[in-house]
KOLKE-81242 format. One record per atom (N, C-alpha, C, O): x, y, z; residue in one letter. Coordinates in pm, whole numbers, plus 50000, padded with zeros to 5 digits. Layout:
BEGIN
XYZA...
END
This chain:
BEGIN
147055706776737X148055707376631X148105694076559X147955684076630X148325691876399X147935685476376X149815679176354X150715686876317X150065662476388X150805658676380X150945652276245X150045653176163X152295644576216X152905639876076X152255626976059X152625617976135X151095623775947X151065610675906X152045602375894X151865591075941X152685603875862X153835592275778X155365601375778X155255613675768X156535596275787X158095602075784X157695607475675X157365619275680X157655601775577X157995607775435X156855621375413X156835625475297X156115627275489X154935633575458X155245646275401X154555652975324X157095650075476X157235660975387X157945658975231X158115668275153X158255647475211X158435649975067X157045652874984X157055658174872X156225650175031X155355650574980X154815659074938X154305660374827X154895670375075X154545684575067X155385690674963X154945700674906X156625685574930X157255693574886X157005693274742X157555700174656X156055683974727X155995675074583X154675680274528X154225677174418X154015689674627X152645691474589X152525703974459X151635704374374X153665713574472X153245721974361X153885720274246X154145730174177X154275705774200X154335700174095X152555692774074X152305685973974X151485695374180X150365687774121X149135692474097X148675699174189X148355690673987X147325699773959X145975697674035X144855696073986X146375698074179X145125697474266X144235706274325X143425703374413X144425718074269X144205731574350X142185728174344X141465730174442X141785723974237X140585723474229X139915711974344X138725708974356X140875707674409X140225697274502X140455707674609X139785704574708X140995716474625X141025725074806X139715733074794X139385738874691X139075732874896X138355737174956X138415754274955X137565762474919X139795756075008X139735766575035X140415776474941X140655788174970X140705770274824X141395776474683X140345783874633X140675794774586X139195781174631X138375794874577X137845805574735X137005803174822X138465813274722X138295822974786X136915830774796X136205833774893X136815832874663X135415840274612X134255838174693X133445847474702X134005825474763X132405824874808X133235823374974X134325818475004X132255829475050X131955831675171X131045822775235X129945819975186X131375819375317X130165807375356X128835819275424X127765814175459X128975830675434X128235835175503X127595851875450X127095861175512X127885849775321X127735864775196X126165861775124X125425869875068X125935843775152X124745843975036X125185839174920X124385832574853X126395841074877X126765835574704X127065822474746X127485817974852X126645815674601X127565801174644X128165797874669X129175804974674X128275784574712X129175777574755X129405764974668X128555758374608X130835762774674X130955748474577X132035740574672X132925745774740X131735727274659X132405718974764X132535704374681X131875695874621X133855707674723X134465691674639X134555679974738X134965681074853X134045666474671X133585656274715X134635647674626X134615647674502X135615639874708X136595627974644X136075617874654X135775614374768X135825611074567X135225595674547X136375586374505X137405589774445X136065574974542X137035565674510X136345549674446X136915538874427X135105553174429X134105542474384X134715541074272X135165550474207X134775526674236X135045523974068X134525513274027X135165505973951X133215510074069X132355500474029X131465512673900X131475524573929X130815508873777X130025512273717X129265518473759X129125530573739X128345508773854X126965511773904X126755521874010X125825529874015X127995520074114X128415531174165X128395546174139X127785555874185X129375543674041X130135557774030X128365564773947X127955575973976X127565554973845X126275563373824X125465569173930X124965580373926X125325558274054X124595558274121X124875571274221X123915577874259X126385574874266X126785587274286X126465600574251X126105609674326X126705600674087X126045607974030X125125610873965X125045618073865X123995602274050X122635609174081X122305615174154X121515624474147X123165608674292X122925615674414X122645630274421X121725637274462X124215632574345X125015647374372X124095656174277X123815667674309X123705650974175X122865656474063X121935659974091X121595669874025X120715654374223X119735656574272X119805668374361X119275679374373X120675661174419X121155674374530X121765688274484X121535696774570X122225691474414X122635700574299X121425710574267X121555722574292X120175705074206X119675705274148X118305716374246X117615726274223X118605705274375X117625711374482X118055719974532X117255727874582X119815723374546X120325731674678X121375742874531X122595743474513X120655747474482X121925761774434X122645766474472X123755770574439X121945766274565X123595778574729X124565771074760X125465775774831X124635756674713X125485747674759X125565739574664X124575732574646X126835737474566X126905732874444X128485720274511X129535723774565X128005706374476X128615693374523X129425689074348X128735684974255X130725690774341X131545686274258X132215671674278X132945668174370X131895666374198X132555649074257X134145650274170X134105653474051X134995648474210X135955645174192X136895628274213X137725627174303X136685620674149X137095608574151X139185606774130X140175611274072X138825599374203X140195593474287X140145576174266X139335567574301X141215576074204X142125562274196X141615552974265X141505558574373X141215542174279X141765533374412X142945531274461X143385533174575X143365527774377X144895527174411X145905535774476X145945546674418X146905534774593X147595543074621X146685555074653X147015564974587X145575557174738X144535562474785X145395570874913X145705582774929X145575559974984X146015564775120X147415578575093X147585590375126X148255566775008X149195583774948X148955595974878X149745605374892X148145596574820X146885607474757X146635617874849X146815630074840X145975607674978X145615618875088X146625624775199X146605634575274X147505614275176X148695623375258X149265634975162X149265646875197X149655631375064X150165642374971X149195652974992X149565663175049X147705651474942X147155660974966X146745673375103X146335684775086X146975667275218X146255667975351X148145676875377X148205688075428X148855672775351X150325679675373X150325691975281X150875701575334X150045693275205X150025706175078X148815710875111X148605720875042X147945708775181X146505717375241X145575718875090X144895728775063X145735706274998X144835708074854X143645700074903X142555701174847X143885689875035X142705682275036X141505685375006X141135696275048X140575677374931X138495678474882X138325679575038X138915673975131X137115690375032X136215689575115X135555677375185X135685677375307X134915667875135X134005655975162X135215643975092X135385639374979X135895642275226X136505624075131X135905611875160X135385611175272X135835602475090X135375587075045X136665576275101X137785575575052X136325571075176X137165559875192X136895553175295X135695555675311X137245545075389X136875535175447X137225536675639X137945545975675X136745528875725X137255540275842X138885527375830X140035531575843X138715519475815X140515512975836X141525521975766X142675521875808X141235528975673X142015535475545X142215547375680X143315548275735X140785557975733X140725568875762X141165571475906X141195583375940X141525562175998X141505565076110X143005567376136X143255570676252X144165566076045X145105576376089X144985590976048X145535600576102X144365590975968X144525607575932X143545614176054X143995623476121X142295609376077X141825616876234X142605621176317X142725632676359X143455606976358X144605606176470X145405620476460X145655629376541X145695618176323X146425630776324X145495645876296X146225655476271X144425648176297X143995658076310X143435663976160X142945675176161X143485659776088X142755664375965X141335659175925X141105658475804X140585656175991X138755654576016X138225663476127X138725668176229X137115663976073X136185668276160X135295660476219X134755650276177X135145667476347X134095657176434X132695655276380X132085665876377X131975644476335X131155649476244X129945647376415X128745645276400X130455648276532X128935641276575X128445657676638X127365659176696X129615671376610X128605677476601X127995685876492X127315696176497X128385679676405X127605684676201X126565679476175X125625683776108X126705669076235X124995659576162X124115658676208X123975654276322X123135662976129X121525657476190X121455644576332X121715632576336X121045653076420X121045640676525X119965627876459X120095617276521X119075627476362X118145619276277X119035613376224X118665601676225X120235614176165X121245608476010X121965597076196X122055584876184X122295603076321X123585599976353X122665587376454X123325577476486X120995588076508X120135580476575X120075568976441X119625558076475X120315569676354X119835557876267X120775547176212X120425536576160X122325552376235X123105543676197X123105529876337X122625529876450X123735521476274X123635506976328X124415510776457X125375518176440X124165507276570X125045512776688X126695506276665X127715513076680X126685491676626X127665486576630X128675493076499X129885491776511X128215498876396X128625505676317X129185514276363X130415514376348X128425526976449X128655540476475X129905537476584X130825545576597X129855527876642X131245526576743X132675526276658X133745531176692X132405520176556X133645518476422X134325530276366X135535532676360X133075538876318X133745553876339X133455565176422X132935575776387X134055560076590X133905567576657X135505567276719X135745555876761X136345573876731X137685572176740X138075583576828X138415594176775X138045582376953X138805586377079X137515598377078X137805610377073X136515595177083X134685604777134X134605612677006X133825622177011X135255610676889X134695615976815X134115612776670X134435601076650X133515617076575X132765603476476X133255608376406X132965620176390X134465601176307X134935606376227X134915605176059X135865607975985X133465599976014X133185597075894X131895592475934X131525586876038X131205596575816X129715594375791X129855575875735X130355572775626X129475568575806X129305555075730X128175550675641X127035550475688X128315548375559X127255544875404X127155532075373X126065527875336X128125524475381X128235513675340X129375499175387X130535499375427X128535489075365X130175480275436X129675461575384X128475459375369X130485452175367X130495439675335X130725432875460X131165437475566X130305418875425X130555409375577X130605395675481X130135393175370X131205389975555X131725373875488X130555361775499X130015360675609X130215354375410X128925348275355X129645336475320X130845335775293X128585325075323X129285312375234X128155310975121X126945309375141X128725311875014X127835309474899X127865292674863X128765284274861X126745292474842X127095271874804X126015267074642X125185274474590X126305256874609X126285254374478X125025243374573X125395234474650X123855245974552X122415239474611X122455225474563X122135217474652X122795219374433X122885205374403X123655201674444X123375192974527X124915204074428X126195196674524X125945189974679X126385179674732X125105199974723X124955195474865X123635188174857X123505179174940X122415190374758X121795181474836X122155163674745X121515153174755X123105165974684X123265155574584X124285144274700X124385131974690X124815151474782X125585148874906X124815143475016X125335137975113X123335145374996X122635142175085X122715152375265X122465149475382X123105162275205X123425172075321X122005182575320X121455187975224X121675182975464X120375191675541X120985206075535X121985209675597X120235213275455X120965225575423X120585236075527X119385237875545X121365242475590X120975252475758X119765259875693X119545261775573X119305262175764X118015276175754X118625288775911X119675289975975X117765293075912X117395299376055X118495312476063X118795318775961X119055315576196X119705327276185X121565332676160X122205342876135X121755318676185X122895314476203X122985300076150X121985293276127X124455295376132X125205286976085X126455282876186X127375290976174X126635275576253X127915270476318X129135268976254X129035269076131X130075267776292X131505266776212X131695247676206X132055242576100X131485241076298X131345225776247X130235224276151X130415217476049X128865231376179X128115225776021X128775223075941X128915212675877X129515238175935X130335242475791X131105230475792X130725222075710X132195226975869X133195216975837X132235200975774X132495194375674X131205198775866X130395186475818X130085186075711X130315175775648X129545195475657X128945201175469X129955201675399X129685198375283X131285204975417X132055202375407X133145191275319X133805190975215X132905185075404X133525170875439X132705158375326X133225150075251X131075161975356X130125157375280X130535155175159X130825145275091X130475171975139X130255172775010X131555170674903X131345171874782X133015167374959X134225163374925X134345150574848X134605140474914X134205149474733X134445138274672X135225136374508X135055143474409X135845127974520X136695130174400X137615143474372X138335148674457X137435148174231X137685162174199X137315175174238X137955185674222X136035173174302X135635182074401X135515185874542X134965179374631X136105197774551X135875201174692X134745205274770X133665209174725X135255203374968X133725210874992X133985228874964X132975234874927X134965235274976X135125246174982X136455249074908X137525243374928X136125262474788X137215271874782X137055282374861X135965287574885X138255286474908X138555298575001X139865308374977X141035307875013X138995318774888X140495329674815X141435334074940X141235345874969X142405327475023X143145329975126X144165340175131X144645345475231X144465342374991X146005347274956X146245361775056X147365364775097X145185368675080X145195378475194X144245377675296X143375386075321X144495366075360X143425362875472X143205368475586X142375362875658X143765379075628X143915384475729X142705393175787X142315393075904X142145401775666X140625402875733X139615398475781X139105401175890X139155388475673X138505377375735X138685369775823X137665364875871X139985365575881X140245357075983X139575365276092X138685361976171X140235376776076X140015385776205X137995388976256X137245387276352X137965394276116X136455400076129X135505384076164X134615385076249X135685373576114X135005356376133X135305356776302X134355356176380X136645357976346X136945352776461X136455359676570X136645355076682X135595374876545X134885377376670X133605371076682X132815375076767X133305361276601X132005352776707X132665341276776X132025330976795X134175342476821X134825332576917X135225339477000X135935333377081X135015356577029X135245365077137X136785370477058X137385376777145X137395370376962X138355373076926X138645387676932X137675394476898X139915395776971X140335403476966X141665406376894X141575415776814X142295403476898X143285402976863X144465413176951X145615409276967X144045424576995X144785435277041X144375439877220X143355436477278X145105445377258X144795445777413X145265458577421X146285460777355X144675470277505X144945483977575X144325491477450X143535486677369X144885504677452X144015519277401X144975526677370X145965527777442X144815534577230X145425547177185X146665538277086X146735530376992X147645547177198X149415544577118X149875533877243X151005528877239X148835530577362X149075514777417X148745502677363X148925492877435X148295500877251X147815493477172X148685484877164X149835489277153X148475466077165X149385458877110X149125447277086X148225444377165X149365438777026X149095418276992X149245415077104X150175417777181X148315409077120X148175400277229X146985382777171X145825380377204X147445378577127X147225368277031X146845354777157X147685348977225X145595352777159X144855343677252X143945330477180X143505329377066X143885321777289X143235308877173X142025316877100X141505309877013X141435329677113X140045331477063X140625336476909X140115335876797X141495339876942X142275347476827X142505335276694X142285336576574X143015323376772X143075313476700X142475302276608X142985295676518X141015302476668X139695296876638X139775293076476X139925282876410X139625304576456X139165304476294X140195300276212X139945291276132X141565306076216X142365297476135X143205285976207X144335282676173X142605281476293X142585263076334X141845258276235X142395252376142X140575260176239X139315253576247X139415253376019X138665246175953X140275260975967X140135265575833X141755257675809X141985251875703X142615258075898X143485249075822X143295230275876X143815221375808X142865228475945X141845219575958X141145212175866X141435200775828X140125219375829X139635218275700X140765213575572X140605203175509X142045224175545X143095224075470X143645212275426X143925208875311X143825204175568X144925195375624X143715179675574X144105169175522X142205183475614X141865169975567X141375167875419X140855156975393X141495177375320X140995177775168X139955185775166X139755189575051X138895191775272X137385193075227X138145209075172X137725210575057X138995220275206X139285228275122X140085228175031X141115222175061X140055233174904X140725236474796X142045234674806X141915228174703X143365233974833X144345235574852X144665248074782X144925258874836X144635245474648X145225257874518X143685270374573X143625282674567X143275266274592X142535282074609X143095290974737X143055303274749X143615281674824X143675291274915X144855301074871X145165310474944X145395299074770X146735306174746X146465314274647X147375319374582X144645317574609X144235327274505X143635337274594X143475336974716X143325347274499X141875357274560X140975353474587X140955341474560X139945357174636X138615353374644X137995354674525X137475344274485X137835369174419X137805368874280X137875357774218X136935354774144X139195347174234X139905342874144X139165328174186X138705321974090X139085325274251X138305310574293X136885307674276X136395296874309X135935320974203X134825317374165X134905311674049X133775309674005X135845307773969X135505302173853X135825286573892X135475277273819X136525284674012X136005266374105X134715268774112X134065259674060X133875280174170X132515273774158X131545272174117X130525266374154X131965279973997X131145280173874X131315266173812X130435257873788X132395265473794X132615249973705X132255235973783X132395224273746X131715241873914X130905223874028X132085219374083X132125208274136X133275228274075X134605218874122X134665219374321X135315212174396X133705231174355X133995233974468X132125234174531X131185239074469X132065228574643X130025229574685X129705243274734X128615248874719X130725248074792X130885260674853X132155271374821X133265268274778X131615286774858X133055292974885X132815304874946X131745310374917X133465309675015X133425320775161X134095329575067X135125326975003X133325341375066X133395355474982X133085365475098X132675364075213X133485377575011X132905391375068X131305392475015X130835385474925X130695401075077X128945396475035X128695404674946X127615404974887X129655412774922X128975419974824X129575415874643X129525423674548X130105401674641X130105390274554X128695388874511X128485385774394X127555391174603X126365383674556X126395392474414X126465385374314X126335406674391X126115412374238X126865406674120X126285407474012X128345399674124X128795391874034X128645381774021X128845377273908X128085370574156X127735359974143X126215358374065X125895348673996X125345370174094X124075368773992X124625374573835X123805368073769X125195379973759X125445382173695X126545367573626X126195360773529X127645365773689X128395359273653X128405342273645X129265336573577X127555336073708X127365320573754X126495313973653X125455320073628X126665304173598X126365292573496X124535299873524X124025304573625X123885297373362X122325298273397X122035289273478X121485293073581X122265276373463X122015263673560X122335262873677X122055253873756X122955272373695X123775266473881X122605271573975X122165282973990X122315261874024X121315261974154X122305272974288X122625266974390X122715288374275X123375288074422X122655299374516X122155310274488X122845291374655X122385299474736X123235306474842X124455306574825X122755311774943X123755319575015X122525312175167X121335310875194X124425308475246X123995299875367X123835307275457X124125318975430X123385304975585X123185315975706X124615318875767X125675312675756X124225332275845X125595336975843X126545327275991X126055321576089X127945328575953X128595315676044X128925320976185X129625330876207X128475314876257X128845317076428X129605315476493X130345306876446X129955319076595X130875308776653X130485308276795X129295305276809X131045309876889X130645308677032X129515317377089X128545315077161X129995327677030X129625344577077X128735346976964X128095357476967X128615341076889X127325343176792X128175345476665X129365343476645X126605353076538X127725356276425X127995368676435X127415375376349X128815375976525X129225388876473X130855390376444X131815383476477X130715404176357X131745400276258X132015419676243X131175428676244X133385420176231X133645433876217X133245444276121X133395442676000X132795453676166X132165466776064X133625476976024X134435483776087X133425473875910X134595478075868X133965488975721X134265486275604X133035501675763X132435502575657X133195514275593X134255516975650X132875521675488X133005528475392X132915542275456X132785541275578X132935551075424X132975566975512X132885579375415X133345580275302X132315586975474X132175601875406X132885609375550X132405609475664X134025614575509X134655625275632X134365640475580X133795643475475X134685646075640X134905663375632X136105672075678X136165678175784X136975671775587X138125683175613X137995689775717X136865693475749X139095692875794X139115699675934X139065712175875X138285720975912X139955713375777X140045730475720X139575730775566X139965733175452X138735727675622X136895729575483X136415740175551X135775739575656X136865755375459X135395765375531X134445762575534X133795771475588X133775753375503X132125749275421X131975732575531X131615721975479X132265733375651X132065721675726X130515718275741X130035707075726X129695731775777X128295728275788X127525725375661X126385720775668X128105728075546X127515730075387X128025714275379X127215706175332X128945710875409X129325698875374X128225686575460X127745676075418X128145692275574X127465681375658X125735678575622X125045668675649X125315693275540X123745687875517X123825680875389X123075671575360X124715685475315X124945674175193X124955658875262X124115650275238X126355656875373X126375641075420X125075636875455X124775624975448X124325644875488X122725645375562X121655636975425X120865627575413X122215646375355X121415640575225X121685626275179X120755619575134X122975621175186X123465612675116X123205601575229X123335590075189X122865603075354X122275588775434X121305587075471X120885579875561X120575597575364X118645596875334X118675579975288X119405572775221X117635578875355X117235559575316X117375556675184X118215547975159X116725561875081X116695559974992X118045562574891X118125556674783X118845569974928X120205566974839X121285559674897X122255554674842X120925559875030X121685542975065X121415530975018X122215521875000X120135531174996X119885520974911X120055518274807X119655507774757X120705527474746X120845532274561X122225530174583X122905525174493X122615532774668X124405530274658X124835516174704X125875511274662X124045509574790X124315494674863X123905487274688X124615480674611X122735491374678X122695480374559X123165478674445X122905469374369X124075490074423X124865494474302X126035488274312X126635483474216X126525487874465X127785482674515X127575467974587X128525462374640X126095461574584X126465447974615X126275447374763X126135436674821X126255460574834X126805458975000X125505460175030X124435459274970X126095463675201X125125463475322X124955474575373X125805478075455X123545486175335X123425498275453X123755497975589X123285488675655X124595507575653X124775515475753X123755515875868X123935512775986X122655520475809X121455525175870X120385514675918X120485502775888X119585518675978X118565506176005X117305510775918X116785502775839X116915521275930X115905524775818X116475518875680X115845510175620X117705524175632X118065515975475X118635505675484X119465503875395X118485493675595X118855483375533X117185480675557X116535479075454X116735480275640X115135476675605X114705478575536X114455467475489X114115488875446X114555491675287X115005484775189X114305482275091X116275480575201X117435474875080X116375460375108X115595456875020X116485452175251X116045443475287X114215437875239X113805426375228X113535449675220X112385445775160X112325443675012X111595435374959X113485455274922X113505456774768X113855442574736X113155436574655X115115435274806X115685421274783X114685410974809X115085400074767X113845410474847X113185403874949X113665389274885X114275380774949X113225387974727X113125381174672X113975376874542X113735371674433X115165382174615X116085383574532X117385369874599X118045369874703X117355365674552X118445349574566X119855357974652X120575367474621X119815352074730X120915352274844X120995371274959X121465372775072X120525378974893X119905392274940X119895387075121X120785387475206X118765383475125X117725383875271X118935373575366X118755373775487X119945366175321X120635362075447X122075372475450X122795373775550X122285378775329X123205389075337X123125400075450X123905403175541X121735405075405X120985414775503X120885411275671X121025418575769X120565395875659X120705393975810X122445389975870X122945389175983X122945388275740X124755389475834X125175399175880X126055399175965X124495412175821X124875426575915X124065426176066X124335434176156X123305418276076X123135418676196X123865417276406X123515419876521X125205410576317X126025409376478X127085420776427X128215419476473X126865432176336X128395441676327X128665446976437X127705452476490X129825447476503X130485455176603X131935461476551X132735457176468X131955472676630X133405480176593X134525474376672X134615475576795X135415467676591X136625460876681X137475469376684X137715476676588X138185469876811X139285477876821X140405478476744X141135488376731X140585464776678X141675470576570X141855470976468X142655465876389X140535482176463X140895487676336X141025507676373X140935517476299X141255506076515X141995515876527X142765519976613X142665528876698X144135507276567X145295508476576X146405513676537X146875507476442X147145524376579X147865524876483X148685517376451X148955509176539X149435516176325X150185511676264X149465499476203X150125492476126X147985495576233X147435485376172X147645482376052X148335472176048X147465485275976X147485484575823X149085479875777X149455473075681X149725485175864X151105484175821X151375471675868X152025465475784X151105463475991X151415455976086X150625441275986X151015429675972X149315448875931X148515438675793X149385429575741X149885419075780X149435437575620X150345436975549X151515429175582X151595417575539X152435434175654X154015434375654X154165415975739X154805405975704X153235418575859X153215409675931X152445396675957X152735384675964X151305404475969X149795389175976X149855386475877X150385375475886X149625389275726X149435382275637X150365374275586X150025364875515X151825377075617X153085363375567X152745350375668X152715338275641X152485357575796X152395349875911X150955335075914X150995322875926X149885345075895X149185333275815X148995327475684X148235317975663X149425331175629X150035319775463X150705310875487X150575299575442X152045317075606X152375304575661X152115291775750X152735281175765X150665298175816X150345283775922X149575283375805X150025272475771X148735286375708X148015278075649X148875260675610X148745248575633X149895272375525X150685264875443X152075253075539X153195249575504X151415250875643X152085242275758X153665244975773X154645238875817X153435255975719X155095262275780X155365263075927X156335257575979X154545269675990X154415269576105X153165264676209X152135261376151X153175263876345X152105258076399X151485274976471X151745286676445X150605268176567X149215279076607X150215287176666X150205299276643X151495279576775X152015290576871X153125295476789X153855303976840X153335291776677X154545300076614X154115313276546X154775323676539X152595310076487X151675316576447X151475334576523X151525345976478X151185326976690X151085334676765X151985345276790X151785357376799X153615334776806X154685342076827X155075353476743X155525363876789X154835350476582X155195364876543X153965371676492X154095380076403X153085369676526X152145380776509X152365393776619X152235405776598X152815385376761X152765393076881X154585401376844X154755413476834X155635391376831X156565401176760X156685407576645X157645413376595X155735406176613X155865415076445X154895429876481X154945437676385X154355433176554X153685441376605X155005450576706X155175462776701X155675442476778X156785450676795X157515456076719X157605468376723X158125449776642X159335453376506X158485465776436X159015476776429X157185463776387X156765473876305X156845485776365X157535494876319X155915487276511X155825499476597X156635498376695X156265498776813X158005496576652X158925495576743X159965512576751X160895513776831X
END
């Protein structure tokens, strides 16, 4: 039985036949039978709103269309915004698309509550042997896989190549990068008006988290609805070691209180040697950065436990009450063919899922400026447990992220830090 997303879920329901969604249910056309021979048509919610994307999508579907008649793939695009309320509204009024788009942090309450399907027994055991193991653990949520993963970003330091060697700084090679390099290069490269690093902080909370498992970081302790903060020095690592940095000049001060977006124009203008982005920045940073700027992308940063860093990727699910679950799943089949993962990673900047398509993505880049150490930062992804927590997202938001703005911003220290992360996890799921 499927339980209540959210208190408010029945206003929602109640709100649904004021909305013109009928063309996203699955099961609103009656007419085709999954099992008569006539077609079938199956709606696919996208939430891509990159350009290159949303083309690159619809090629996919166009191809596939084109090949499969008996099975006709409608893309229906969806907001970013206010996403998550979309699908509760929808998933409560039973209008939900067949095939939804979104992310497993976004998707793993609605599993919880019972509106996915298990995809590990829909898919090609070929589509489900090829994803990244540490991936496939991410959307695998209490034995069952609950979204096809396609795509996902990991945190990179991009650096301005003259700054540092003008600094007289030995620039890392190899497979990895340490977190003191970083501070030394750093430090170096700090002079005058310029910093060693901008760092868009203003919602730091992912990155802290996803950086801090190469210090063994967890953040959360037990399973299910035992889930809770349990906030340990490993936990702490990264935003020590970053307000640190803060406290002696080599970071930005004013950046940390921007986006990450918003602080590339420090490094465009030489004001900053470096700056820690999402990787799939590299498509605006080649597009967007001075003709002159020498920049490269550094090896990915380590910490104790190496560089791995949380898989937090992108997802194709399947409606629990989609008549068309198996029609839906050779489509997902199609769409984590090597080759349109690769059409969608490079459209979107990111990192394939798969090991066949990032080897792939990884040979097309070969020679493409900052590509080939991107490609090797997907290499330590693991699925951290909390990102399927409940109440995570809420606990985000509401709690970790005031909580660290404030130790950045020396409001508070590491154990005050600690203290309400671990009570603010009560109060929320209290």
């Amino acid at each position: 039985m499927k339980k209540l997303h959210r208190a408010s879920i029945a206003l929602a329901a109640a709100a649904v036949t004021a909305l013109t969604l009928a063309s996203c249910s699955a099961g609103g056309d009656t007419t085709d039978d999954a099992g008569d021979g006539e077609p079938v048509s199956i709606t696919f919610q996208s939430f891509s709103d990159q350009p290159a994307a949303i083309e690159a999508t619809k090629e996919i579907v166009d191809a596939w269309n084109d090949d499969n008649p008996e099975i006709q793939v409608e893309i229906v695009q969806a907001p970013t915004d206010s996403l998550d309320d979309k699908l509760t509204t929808q998933f409560a009024g039973e209008v939900a698309p067949d095939i939804i788009h979104y992310e497993v942090l976004g998707i793993v309450p609605f599993a919880r509550d019972g509106y996915l399907a298990d995809l590990s027994e829909l898919l090609s055991k070929e589509t489900i042997d090829d994803i990244d193991p540490g991936v496939l653990a991410s959307v695998t949520v209490d034995d069952q896989m609950i979204g096809a993963p396609t795509e996902l970003q990991t945190y990179v330091v991009f650096a301005n190549k003259k700054l540092l060697e003008a600094a007289g700084v030995e620039i890392p090679t190899g497979d990895s990068m340490t977190w003191d390099e970083l501070d030394e290069i750093a430090k170096a490269t700090t002079s005058g008006d310029v910093h060693g690093i901008t760092w868009g902080l203003k919602s730091p909370t992912a990155a802290f988290m996803s950086l801090g498992m190469g210090f063994g970081s967890e953040y959360f302790t037990g399973e299910g609805d035992d889930m809770k903060v349990d906030v340990k020095d490993a936990d702490l690592e990264v935003p020590n070691r970053v307000r640190s940095m803060i406290e002696d000049g080599s970071v930005d001060p004013i950046g940390v209180t921007q986006s990450g977006s918003d602080v590339l124009a420090t490094f465009y203008a030489g004001k900053a040697a470096m700056t820690v982005q999402g990787s799939y920045q590299v498509a605006n940073i080649a597009t967007d950065a001075p003709a002159d700027m020498d920049w490269i992308v550094l090896p990915p940063l380590a910490g104790s436990e190496g560089a791995v860093q949380a898989a937090n990727p992108q997802t194709l699910s399947i409606n629990i009450d989609s008549p068309y679950q198996k029609q839906a799943a050779k489509f997902l089949d199609y769409f984590m063919q090597t080759d349109n993962l690769v059409k969608m990673n490079i459209a979107d900047g990111l990192i394939p899922t798969t090991i066949s398509a990032r080897e792939a993505l990884a040979e097309q880049t070969a020679d493409q400026n900052g590509w080939p150490e991107i490609v090797q930062s997907a290499e330590g992804l693991d699925g951290p447990a909390f990102l399927q927590a409940n109440g995570f997202v809420r606990w985000k938001d509401t709690v970790a992220t005031p909580a660290f703005q404030k130790f950045l911003g020396g409001e508070i220290d590491d154990k005050g830090l600690a203290s309400e992360l671990d009570d603010g996890w009560a109060q929320v799921n209290g």
